[in-house]
C-alpha positions as CSV (number, residue, x, y, z in Angstrom):
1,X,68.3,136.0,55.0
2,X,66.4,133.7,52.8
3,X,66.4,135.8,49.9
4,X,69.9,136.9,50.2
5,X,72.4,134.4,48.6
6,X,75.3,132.8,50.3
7,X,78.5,131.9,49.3
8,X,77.4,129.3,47.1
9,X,74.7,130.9,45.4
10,X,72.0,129.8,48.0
11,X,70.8,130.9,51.3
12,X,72.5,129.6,54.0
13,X,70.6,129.5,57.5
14,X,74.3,129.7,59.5
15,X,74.3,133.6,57.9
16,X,71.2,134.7,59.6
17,X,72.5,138.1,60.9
18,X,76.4,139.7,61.0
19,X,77.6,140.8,63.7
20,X,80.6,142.9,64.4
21,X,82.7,144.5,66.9
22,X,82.0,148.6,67.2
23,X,85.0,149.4,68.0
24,X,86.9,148.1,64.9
25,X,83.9,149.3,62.8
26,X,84.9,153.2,64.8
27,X,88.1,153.0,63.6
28,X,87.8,152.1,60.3
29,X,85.0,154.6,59.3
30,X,87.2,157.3,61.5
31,X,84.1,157.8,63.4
32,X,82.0,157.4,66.9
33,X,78.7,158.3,64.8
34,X,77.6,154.4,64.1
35,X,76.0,155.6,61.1
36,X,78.9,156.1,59.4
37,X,79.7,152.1,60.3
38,X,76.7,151.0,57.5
39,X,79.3,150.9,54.5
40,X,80.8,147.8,56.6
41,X,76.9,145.8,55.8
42,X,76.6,144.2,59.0
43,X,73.4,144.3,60.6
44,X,74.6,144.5,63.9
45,X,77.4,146.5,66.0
46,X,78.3,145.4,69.8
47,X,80.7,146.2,72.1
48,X,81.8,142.8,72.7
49,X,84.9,140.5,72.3
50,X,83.7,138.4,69.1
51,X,86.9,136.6,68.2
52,X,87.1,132.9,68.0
53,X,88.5,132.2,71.2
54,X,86.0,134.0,73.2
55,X,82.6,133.1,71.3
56,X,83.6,129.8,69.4
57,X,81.1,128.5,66.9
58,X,78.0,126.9,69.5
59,X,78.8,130.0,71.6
60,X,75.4,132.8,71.9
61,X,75.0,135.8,73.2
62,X,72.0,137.5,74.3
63,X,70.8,141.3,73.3
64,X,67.7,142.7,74.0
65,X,65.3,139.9,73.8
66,X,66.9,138.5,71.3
67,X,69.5,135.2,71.7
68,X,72.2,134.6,68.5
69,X,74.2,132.0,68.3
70,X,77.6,132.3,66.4
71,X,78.4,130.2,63.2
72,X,81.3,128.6,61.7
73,X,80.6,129.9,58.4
74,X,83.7,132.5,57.8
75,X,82.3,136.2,57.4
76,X,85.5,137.9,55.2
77,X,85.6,141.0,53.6
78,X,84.9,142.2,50.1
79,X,86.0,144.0,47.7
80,X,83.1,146.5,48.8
81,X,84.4,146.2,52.0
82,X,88.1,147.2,50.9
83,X,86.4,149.9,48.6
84,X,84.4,151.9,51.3
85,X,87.4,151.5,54.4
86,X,90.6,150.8,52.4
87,X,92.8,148.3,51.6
88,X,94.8,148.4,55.1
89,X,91.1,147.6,57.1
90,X,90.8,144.7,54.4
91,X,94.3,143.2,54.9
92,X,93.8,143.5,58.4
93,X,90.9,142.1,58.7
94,X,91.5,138.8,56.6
95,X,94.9,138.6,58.4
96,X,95.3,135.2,60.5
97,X,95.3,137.3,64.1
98,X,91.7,139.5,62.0
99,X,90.2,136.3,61.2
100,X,90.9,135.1,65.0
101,X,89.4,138.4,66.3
102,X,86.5,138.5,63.5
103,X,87.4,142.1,63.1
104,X,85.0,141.6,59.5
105,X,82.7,140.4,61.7
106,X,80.8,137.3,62.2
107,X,78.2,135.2,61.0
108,X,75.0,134.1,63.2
109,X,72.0,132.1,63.5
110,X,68.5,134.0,65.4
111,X,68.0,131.4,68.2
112,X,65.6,133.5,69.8
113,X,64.1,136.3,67.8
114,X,62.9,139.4,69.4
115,X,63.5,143.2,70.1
116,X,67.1,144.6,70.2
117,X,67.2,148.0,70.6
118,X,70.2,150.9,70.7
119,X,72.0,150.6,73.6
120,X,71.0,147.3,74.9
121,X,73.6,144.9,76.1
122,X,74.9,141.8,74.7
123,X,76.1,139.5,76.9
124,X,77.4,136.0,76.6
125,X,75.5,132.8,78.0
């Protein structure tokens, strides 16, 4: 993450990892097969309510041994994004009820670092 720019040009510490809800990233790719979710660019697909409401910015969630907390820092789509899953996944996922839900996904900070494998749960604490 420090070597990857940010918004402004710079790194940005609250953009440590993405995170974003597997079953939104199944139905845009028209697939089960998560590797067909890696156009999307997030480093990391749960099965987990991420919207606003139910993991406000402060909120973290636990995976493997790992603990992530989530950000304020808006994670929006591209036009990558609307290039590799269409223009109706982009629209709906910068719409006011997508942002709500983070259906692009989310942006976190590692609290904790450690092992997260396939399969392991995420949980909210």
């Amino acid at each position: 993450w420090e070597n990857r720019p940010g918004r402004d040009g710079q790194p940005s510490r609250y953009a440590q990892l993405t995170v974003m809800n597997a079953r939104y990233a199944a139905l845009i790719a028209d697939s089960d097969d998560a590797t067909a979710w890696a156009p999307a660019g997030d480093q990391l697909y749960v099965d987990l309510d991420i919207s606003e409401q139910n993991l406000p910015p402060g909120a973290r969630i636990a995976i493997g041994e790992a603990i992530i907390e989530f950000t304020a820092e808006p994670h929006t789509g591209c036009a990558k994004f609307s290039a590799r899953f269409g223009t109706d996944a982009w629209k709906l996922a910068n719409s006011e009820r997508g942002r709500s839900l983070r259906l692009r996904g989310a942006n976190t900070t590692v609290v904790r670092s450690g092992v997260v494998r396939t399969g392991d749960r995420a949980r909210k604490i």
